[in-house]
C-alpha positions as CSV (number, residue, x, y, z in Angstrom):
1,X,31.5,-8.2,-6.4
2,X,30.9,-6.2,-9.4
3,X,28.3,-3.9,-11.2
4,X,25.5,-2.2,-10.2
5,X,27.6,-2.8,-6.3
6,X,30.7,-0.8,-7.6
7,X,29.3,2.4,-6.1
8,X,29.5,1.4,-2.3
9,X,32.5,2.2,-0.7
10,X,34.5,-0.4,1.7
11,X,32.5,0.4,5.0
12,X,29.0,-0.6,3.0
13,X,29.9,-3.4,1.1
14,X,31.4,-5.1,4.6
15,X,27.2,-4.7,5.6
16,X,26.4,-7.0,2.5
17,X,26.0,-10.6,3.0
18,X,26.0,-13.5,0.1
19,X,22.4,-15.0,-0.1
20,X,19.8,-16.6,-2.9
21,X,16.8,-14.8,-3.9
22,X,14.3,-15.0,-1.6
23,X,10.9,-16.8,-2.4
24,X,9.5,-14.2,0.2
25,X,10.6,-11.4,2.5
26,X,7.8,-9.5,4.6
27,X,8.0,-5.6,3.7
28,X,9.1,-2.8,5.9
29,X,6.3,-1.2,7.3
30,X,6.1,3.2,8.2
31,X,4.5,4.0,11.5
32,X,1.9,6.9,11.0
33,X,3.1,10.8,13.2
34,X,1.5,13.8,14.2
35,X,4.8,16.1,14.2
36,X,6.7,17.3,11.0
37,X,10.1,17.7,10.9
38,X,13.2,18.9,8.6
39,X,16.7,16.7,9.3
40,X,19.9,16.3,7.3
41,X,20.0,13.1,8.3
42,X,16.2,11.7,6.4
43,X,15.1,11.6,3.4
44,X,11.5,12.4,3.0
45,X,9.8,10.6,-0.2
46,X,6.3,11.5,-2.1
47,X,3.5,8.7,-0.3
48,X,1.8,7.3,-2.9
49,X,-1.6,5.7,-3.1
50,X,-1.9,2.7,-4.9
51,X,-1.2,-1.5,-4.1
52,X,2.3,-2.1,-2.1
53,X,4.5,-4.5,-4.4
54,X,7.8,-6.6,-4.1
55,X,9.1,-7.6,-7.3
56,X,11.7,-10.5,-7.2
57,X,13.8,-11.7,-10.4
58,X,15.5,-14.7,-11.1
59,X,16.7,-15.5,-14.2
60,X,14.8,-14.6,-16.9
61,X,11.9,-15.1,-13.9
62,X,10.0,-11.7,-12.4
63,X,7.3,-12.8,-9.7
64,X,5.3,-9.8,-8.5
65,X,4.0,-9.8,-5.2
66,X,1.4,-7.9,-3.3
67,X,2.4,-7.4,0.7
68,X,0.0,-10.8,1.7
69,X,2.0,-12.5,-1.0
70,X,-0.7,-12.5,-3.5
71,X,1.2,-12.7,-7.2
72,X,0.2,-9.6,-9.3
73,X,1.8,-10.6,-12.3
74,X,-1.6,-11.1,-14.4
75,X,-3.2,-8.0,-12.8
76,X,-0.4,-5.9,-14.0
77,X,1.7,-8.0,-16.5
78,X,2.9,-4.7,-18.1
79,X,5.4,-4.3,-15.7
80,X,7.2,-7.6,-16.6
81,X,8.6,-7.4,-19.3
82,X,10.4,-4.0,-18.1
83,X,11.8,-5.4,-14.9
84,X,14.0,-7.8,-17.0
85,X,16.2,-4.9,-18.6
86,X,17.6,-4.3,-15.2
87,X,21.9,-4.7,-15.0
88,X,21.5,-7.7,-13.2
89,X,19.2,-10.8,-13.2
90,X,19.1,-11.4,-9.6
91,X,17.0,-9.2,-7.5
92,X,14.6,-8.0,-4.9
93,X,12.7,-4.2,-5.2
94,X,10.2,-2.6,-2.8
95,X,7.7,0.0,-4.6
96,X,4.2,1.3,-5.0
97,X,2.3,-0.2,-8.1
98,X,-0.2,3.3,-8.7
99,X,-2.8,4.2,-11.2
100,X,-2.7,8.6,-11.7
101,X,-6.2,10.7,-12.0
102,X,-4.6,14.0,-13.3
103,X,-1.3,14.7,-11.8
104,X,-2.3,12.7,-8.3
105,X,-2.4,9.2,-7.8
106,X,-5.7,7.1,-7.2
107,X,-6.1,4.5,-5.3
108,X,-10.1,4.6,-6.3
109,X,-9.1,4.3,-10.4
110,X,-6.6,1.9,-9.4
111,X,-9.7,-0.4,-8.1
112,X,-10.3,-1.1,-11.8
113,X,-7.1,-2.9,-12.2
114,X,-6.5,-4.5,-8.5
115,X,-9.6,-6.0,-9.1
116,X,-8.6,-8.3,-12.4
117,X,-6.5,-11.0,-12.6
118,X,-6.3,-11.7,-16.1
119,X,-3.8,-10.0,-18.4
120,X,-5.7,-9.6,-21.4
121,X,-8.9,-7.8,-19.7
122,X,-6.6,-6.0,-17.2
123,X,-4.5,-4.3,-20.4
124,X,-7.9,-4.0,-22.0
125,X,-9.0,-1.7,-19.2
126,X,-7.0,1.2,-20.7
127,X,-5.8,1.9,-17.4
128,X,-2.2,3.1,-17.0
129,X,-0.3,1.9,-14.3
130,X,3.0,3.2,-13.1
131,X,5.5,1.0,-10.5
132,X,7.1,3.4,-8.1
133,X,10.4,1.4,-6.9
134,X,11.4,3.0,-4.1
135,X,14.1,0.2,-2.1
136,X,16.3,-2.4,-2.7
137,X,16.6,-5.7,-0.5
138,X,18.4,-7.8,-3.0
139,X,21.2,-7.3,-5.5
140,X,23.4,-9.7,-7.6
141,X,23.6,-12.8,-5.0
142,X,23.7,-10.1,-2.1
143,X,21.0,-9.0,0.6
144,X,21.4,-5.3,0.9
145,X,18.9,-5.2,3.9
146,X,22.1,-4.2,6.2
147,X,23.1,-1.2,3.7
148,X,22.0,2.1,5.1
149,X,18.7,3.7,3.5
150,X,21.0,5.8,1.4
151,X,23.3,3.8,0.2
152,X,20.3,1.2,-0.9
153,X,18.9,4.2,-2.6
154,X,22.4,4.8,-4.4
155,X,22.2,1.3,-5.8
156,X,19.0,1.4,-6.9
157,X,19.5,4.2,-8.9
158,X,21.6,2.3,-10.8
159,X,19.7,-0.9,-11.0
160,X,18.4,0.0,-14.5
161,X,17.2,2.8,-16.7
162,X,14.0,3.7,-15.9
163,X,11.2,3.8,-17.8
164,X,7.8,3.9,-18.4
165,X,5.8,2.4,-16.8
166,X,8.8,1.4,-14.0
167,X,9.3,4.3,-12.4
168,X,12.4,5.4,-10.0
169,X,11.0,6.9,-6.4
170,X,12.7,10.7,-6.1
171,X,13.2,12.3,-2.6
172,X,14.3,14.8,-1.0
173,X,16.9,15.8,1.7
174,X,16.4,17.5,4.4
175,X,13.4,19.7,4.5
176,X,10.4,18.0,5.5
177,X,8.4,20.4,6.8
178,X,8.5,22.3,3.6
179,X,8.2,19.3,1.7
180,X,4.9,18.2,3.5
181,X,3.4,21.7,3.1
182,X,4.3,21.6,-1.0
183,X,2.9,17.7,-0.8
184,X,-0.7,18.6,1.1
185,X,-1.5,22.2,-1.2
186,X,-0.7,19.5,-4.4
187,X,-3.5,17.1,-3.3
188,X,-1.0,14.3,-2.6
189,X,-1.7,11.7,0.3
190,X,1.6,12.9,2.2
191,X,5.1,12.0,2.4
192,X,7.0,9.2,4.0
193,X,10.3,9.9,6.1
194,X,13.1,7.4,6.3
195,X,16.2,7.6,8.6
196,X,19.1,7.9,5.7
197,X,21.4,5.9,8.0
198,X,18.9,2.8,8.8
199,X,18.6,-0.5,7.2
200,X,15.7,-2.3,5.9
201,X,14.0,-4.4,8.4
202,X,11.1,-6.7,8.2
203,X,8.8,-5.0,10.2
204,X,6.8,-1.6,11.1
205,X,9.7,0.8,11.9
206,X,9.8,4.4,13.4
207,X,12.8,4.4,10.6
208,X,10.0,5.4,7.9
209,X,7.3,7.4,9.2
210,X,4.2,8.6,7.4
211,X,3.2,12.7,7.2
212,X,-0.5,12.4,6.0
213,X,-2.5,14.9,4.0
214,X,-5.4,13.1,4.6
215,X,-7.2,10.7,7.1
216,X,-7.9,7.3,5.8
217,X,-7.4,4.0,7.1
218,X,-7.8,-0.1,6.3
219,X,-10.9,-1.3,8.0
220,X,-12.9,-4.7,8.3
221,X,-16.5,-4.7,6.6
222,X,-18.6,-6.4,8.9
223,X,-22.3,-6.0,7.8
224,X,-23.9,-3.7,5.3
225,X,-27.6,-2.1,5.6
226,X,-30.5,-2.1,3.1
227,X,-30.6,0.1,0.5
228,X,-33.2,3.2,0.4
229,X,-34.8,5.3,-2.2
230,X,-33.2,4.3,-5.8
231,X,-29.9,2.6,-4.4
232,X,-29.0,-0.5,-5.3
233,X,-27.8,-3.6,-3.7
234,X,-27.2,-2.0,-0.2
235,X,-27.2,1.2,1.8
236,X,-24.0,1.3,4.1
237,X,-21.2,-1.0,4.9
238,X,-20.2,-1.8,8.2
239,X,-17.2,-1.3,9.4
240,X,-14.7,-2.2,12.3
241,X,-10.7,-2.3,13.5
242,X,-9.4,-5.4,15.6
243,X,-8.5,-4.1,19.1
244,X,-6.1,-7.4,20.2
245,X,-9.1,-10.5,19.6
246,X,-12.1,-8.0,20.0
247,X,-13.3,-6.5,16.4
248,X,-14.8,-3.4,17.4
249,X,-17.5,-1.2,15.4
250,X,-16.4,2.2,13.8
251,X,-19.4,3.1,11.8
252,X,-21.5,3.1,9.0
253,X,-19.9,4.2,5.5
254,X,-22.5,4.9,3.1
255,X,-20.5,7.3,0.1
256,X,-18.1,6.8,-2.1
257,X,-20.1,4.0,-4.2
258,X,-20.7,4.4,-7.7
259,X,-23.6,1.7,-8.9
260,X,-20.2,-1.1,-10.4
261,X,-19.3,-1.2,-7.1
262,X,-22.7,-1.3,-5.1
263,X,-23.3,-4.6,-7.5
264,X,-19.8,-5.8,-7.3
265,X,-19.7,-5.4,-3.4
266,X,-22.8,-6.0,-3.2
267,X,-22.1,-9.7,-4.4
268,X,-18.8,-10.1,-2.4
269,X,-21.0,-9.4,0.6
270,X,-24.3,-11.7,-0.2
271,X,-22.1,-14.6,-0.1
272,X,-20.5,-13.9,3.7
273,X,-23.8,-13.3,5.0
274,X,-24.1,-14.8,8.3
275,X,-27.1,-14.6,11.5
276,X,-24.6,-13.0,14.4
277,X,-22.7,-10.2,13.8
278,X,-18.5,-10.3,13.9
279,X,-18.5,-7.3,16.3
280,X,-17.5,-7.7,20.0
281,X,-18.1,-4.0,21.1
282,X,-19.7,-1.1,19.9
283,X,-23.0,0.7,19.5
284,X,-24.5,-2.0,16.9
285,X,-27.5,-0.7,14.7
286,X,-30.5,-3.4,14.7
287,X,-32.3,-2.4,11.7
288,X,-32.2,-3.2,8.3
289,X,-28.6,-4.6,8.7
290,X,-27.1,-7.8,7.5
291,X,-24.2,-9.1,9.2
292,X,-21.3,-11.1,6.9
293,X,-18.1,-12.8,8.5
294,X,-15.2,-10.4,8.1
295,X,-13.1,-11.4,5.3
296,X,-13.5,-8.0,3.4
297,X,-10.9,-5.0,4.0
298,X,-12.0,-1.6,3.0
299,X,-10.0,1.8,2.6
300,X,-12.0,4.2,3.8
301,X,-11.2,7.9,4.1
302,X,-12.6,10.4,6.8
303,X,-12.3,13.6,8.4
304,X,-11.9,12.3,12.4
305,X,-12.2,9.7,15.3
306,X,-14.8,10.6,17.4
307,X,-14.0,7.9,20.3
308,X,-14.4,4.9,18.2
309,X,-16.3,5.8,15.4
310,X,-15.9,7.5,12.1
311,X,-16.7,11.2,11.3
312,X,-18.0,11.6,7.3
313,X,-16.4,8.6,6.1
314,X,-16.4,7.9,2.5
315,X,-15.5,4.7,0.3
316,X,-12.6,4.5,-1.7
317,X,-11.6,1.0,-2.5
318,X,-11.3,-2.5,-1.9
319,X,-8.4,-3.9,-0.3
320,X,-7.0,-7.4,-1.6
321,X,-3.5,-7.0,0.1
322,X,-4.0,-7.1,3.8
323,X,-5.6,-9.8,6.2
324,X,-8.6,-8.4,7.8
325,X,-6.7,-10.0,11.2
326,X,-3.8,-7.0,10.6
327,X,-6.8,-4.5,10.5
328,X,-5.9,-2.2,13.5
329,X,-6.9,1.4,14.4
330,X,-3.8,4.1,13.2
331,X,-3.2,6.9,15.5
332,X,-0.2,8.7,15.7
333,X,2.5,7.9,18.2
């Protein structure tokens, strides 16, 4: 054992175990709370708003992968190159791929780019793109899943020398509750807690847990309306959460389109037009509305549940990175 490894003392490298590059490994997940708190033993990281990302190398090989294994590497092959100046050729990185409007990061301006998947239009967009790295589950022939949050931080520091556009995830120690307040009055999304001692599991963990600014969640498009006055293509989508087999109605989202993605939409949703509609509950408008079988994910921001449905929601992007099946309503536990 040598290298970028040399920094763990004896009680962390016995956690390490010898193993190949993955092909896959699912992502570690945050679990959305109420309650802020400040504790020397988390760490409490910027949340940032943009398109999950593993990147595994191999060699002179760099595959990266969105969280439902779709490979990014022509929708953001500027971050390729980078990721092979790292001080070894074998590993596995968690991080944030994220596009910036003014000093916050948009999820909405990163639509342009998540939506492309070939490298010479995506580059020709003119749309920067940063890649947050904020873990490490693979290093030099090891798995580092068993190190401690801290210690994995520790060696990714030393990974590489970070660049633009690969970026190195800061955080802080400590004080969350004054972290969250600085994070909320700078128009960030929030900040994600993680337990300094835990390791990296494969799964939604109360290890990490999110502090939001904002309310937005993933939700299944179901149906969209007809569009009134001088709108084009369509009025309102409609949208929905999976409550165990039962897709159940939220609401109608009708902002947050500009007239690209009314017509882009738009088209997605003329070819999944079906007679029956894909929700099993809820209060189901019967006018004007077009139902479409629910392969579209939506992120869609809002101010509050009211039971089940949506209070002013608004539209901010399409999501290519989760399974309309893993759709499920967020509350805070």
């Amino acid at each position: 054992m040598k290298g970028i490894l040399d920094a763990l003392d004896a009680a962390a490298r016995d956690r390490l175990e010898e193993s190949e590059v993955p092909d896959w490994t699912d992502p570690m997940l945050a679990t959305l709370v109420d309650d802020r708190f400040s504790d020397p033993e988390w760490i409490f990281e910027r949340k940032l708003d943009g398109e999950r990302c593993l990147a595994f190398r191999e060699g002179d090989e760099v595959r990266l992968m969105s969280r439902n294994r779709r490979h990014l590497n022509d929708t953001y092959p500027e971050l390729v190159d980078p990721l092979l100046s790292a001080g070894t050729d074998r590993f596995v990185v968690d991080g944030e791929i994220v596009a910036f409007q003014g000093d916050v990061t948009s999820f909405e301006r990163l639509q342009h780019r998540m939506q492309i998947e070939d490298p010479e239009e995506a580059e020709d967009t003119g749309i920067a793109v940063f890649y947050y790295v904020f873990d490490l589950l693979h290093a030099d022939g090891f798995d580092t899943t068993g190190l401690a949050q801290r210690d994995r931080k520790r060696v990714l520091r030393a990974l590489m020398e970070y660049r633009d556009p690969i970026r190195f995830t800061a955080h802080r120690n400590e004080e969350g509750e004054a972290y969250s307040e600085e994070a909320c009055a700078k128009g960030w999304e929030g900040l994600i807690a993680k337990d300094a001692t835990a390791a990296y599991v494969h799964s939604r963990s109360r290890s990490w847990l999110k502090f939001k600014c904002v309310n937005r969640q993933e939700l299944v498009i179901g149906g969209f309306t007809d569009p009134e006055g001088e709108r084009i293509r369509f009025g309102a989508i409609l949208v929905g959460y999976y409550d165990g087999s039962d897709l159940v109605f939220a609401g109608k989202v009708g902002t947050g389109f500009d007239d690209e993605t009314l017509q882009r939409l738009g088209d997605r949703m003329e070819g999944l037009v079906q007679d029956d509609p894909p929700f099993d509950s809820g209060d189901l408008p019967s006018r004007g509305v077009h139902w479409i079988r629910p392969e579209l994910v939506g992120e869609i921001g809002f101010t509050e549940w009211t039971d089940h449905k949506l209070r002013h929601p608004r539209f901010l992007g399409l999501r290519k990175d989760k399974a309309p099946g893993d759709v499920v309503r967020e509350e805070p536990s």
